[in-house]
N, C-alpha and C positions, 0 to 999 in steps of 0.2 A: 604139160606143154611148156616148151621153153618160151620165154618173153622174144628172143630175137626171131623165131619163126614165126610169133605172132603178128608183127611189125620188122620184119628184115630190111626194112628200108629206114629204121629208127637208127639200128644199129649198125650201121654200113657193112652188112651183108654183101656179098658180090650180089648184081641184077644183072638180067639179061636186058638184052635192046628191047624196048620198048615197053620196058618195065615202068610203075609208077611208081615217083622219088615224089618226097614230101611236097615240095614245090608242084606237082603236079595232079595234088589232089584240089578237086572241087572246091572254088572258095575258101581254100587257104589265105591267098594273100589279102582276102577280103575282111576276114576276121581280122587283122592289124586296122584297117584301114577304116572300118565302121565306126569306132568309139571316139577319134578325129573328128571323123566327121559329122556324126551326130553334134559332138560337145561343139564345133564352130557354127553348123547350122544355127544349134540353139541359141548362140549368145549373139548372132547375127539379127537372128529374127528376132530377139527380145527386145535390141537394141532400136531396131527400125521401127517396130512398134511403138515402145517407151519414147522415139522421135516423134513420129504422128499424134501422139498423144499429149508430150512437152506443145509442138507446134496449133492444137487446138487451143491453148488456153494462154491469156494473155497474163503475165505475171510478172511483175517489178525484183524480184529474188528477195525480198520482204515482207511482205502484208500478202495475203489470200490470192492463190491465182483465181480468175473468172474465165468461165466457156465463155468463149468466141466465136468458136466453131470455124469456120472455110473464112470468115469476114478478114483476116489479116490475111490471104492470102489473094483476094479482090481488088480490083484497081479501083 
């Protein structure tokens, strides 16, 4: 079996109308777009975390930070 009748839309085979072209297979463009979006999700969410967590504890940028917890956030 020849490789271009296996995938004739790889090798720009004539198609007829309403044939499927690479762009028209199932989550195609999806596969580009996941590994984006995972890798900003994750440094997003790390980051907001690592905030919530900086913002618990009260710390001079020298000597030991201390939980505080919600208390600097209190009137």
């Amino acid at each position: 079996m020849n490789v271009s009748t296996r995938w004739p839309w790889a090798f720009g085979a004539a198609t007829a109308v309403g044939s499927i072209g690479p762009l028209a297979l199932p989550g195609y463009p999806v596969r580009f777009l996941l590994p984006g979006i995972a890798l900003f999700g994750t440094i997003i969410a790390a980051s907001a975390v690592q905030s919530v967590w900086i913002g618990l504890h009260d710390r001079d940028g020298i000597g030991a930070k201390t939980w505080v917890g919600s208390d600097d956030y209190r009137e």
